[in-house]
C-alpha positions, -999 to 999 in steps of 0.1 A, spaced: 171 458 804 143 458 779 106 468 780 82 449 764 46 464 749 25 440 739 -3 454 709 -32 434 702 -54 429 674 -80 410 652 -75 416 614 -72 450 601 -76 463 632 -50 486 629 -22 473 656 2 474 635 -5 507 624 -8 516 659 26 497 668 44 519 643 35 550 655 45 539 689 80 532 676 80 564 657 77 580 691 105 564 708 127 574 669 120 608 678 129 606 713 167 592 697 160 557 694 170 536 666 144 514 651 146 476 643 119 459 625 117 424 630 98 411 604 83 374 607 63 368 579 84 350 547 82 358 516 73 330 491 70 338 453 40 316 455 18 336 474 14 370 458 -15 379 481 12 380 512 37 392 489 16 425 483 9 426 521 51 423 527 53 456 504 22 475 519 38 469 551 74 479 535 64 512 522 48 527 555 83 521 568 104 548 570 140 543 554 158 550 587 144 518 601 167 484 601 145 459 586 155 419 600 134 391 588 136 365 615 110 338 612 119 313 642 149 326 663 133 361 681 148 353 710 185 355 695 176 383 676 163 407 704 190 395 727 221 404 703 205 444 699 224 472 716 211 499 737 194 530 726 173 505 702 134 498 698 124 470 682 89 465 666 82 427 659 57 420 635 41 397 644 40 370 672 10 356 657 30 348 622 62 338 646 38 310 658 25 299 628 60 297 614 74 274 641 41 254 645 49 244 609 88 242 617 81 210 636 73 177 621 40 170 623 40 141 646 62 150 670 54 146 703 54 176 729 52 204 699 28 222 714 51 225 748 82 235 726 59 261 709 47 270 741 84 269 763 95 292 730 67 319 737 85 319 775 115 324 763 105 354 737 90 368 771 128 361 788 148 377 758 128 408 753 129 415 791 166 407 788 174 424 757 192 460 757 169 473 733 131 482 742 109 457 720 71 462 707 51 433 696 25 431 678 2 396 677 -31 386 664 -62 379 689 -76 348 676 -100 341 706 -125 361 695 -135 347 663 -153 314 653 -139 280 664 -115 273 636 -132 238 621 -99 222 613 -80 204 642 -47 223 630 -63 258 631 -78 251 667 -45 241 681 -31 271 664 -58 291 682 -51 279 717 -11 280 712 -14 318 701 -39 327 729 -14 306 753 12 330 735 -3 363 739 -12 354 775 25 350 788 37 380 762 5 399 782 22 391 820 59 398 808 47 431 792 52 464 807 23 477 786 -2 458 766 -32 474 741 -55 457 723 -69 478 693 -102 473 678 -110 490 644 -85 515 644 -91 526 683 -64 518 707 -69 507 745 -46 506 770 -56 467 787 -23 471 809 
């Protein structure tokens, strides 16, 4: 069964720096590495088109590279043993389906919400070990917009049951890793 570390982070913190090198520790001890990318990319928006390739380029070529923006739960639970996976990042993931959904649908934010529990059940299921990486939003101003506070409180309700299921959690603040768990 998998093991799921949970790394936590405001912007350019440095978690997913810090996830990396925690996966390039498990490489070395003969895993192979799955990167589960959830972030899009949309010729539109060069500014997260540039981020997509910063992020490509500290990758190491031996790394499997899967960009899954909605289904993570299929995706961890179809990897075979002897696997780490890195996702990056639950915070996008949440984004992605938040906007997935139409926007008057009733009970989104409990489908958002039952998804985040069943991330928790497929990582802990999955064969291969799985590090995630997610934003800490809760520590910043109170978004002004309706849409960013319920984005907010879904990812916070997110990282809270991604924190229980987690064999390991660390939340790292400019640059310097601590172990929460």
């Amino acid at each position: 069964m998998g093991r799921l570390t949970l790394v936590l982070g405001g912007s350019r913190s440095g978690k997913s720096e810090f996830a990396e090198n925690l996966v390039r520790e498990a490489e070395c001890a003969g895993k192979k590495v799955v990167y589960i990318a959830t972030c899009e990319s949309r010729p539109e928006d060069r500014e997260m088109a540039e981020r997509i390739d910063r992020h490509r380029k500290r990758r190491p070529s031996s790394w499997r590279t899967e960009e899954e923006p909605l289904a993570l739960e299929e995706t961890l639970l179809g990897l075979e043993s002897g696997t780490v996976a890195l996702v990056d990042c639950l915070g996008l993931w949440v984004s992605n389906l938040l906007f997935s959904l139409p926007e008057q649908q009733e009970g989104k934010e409990e489908e958002i919400l039952r998804r985040a529990e069943a991330f928790c059940r497929a990582a802990s299921a999955s064969a291969a070990d799985v590090v995630a990486v997610s934003s800490e939003t809760g520590m910043g101003v109170v978004p002004p917009a309706p849409l960013g506070r319920i984005y907010r409180d879904l990812l916070g309700l997110a990282n809270q049951a991604a924190a229980r299921s987690a064999g390991e959690a660390w939340l790292v603040v400019a640059g310097l890793p601590l172990k929460i768990k």
